[in-house]
N, C-alpha and C positions, 0 to 999 in steps of 0.2 A: 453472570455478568458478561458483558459483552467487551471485550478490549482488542482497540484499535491502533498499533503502534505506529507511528510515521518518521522516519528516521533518511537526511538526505545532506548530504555534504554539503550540496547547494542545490534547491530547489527550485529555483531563478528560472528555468529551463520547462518547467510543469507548471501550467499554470492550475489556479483554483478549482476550477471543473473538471480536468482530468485528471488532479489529486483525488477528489469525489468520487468520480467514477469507475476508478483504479477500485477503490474502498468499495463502495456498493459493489461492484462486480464480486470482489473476493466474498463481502459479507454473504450474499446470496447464494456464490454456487460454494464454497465451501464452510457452508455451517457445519458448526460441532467439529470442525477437523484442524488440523493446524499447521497453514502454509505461508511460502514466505515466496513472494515476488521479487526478484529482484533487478531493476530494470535498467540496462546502462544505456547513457548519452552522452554527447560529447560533454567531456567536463563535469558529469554529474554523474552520481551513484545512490538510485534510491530506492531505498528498501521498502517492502512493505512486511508487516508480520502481523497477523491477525489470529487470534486465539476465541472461540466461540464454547462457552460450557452449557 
């Protein structure tokens, strides 16, 4: 199963597409592996953590 965690103080700052694309990028280049992005902006902290089995 594939599991994609999204996790953001306040999101407000990311919009919809670049949530996305955040995702697909990690989905593709780190399959089977298990990374965590974590990306700071002003006023926001967001995580990404993606787990591929």
């Amino acid at each position: 199963l594939n599991k994609l965690t999204f996790s953001a103080a306040n999101s407000t700052n990311l919009s919809t597409k670049q949530q996305i694309f955040l995702g697909n990028l990690l989905s593709d280049k780190f399959s089977r592996h298990f990374y965590e992005l974590k990306l700071s902006r002003p006023n926001v902290l967001v995580k990404f953590q993606i787990c591929l089995a």
